[in-house]
N, C-alpha and C positions, 0 to 999 in steps of 0.2 A: 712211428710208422715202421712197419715191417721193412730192411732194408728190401728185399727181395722183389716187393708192391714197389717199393720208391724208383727202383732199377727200371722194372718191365712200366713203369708209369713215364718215368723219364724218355726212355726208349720209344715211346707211344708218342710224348709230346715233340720228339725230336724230326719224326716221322711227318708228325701232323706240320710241324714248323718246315720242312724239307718240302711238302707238299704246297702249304700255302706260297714259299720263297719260289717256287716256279710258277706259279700259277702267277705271281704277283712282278715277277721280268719275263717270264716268255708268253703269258698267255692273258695279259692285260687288256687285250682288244675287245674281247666277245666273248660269245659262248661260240657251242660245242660247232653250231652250222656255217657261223665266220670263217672259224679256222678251218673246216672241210672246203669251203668254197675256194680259201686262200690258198689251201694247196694243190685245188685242183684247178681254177684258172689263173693265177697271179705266180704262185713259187714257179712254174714251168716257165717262165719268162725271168725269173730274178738271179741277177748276176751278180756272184760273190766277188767279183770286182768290183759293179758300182758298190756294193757293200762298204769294200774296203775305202773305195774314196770318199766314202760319205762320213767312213769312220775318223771321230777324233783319238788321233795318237799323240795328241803335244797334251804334256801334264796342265795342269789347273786351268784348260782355256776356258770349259764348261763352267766351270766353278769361279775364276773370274768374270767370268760373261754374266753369269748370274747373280754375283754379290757386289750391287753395286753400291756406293757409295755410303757404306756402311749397315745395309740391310737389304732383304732379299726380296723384290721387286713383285713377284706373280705367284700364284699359289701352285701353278705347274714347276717353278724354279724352289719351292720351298718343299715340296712334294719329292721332286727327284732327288735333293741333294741330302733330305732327311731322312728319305725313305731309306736313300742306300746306305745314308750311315746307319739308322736304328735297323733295319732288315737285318743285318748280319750280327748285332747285339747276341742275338741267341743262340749264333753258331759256337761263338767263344765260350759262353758256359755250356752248352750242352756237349761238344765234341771232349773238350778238357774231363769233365764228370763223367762221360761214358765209356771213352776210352783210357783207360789209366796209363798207359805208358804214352798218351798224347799228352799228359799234364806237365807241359812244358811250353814258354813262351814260342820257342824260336820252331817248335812242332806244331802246334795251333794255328799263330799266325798265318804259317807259310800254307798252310791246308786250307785256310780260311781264306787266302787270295787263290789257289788253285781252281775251288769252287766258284769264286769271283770269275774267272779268266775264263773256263768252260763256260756258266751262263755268256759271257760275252761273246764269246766264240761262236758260241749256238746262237745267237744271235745275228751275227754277221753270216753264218752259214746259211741257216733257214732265211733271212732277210724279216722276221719276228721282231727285230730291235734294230738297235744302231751300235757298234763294238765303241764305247768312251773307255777313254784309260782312268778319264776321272771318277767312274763308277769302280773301276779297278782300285782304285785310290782310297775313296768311301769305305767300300763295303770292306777291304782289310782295315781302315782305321774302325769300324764299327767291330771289328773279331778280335781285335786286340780292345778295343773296349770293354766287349763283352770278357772276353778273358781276364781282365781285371778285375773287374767286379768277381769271379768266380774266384779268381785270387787270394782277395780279400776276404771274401765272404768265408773258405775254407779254412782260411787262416783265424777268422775271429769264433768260426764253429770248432776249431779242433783246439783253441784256449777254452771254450766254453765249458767240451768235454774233460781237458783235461783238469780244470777249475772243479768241474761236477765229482770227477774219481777224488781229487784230493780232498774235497767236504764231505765223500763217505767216508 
């Protein structure tokens, strides 16, 4: 494949993935006339205070609450806590691949919990979600997942290639 297609193709799915990842934490509710109604009767009354006290800030409370006794209870508790970790799978290889001087562990990750911490954030702002640090928690173990897997995979494509020049 033409690198150039591969680039502007990636870039499209990265896009398309950046798209679905908000539609999929901020705008999980409804369509288009929920969320006008919501912000025209209900945000005008919503207080990013009660936000904040509703928000969980203690690590693994969520994620203990839900993994109980060696498996995960409701399909809402198997839903959020897979969701967040496989959601952000794709940040880790797409940001590392598009941006090349992002192809770095300790650059990835940390951009991949940034993006984590604004959805939450805008959550607790708009009153859209609820701010959990364990989604904080998730969704950078899923970017450093995903980064691995690009890792690896880089690593096994650029033997291939170099495998390829030495047998011509």
């Amino acid at each position: 494949m033409n690198r150039r297609l591969f680039i502007f193709l990636a870039w499209l799915g990265f896009m398309l993935y950046g798209a679905l990842l908000t539609k999929n934490i901020l705008f999980k509710h409804g369509n288009y006339r929920y969320y006008k109604a919501y912000f025209k009767n209900e945000y005008p009354r919503y207080s990013v205070k009660r936000g904040w006290k509703e928000a969980n800030t203690v690590p693994f409370h969520t994620i203990n609450r839900y993994y109980r006794n060696g498996y995960i209870p409701t399909e809402n508790a198997r839903y959020n806590l897979y969701g967040n970790l496989l959601g952000f799978i794709p940040f880790g290889i797409f940001f590392p691949l598009l941006l090349r001087r992002m192809r770095h562990l300790l650059l990835t990750v940390p951009a991949g919990f940034a993006l984590s911490f604004m959805y939450e954030y805008t959550q607790v702002k708009t009153g859209l979600g609820y701010f959990d640090v364990d989604d904080l928690l998730l969704n950078t173990g899923g970017v450093l997942a995903g980064y691995l897997l690009f890792w690896v995979t880089s690593k096994l494509w650029r033997r291939k290639a170099t495998s390829d020049e030495r047998s011509n």
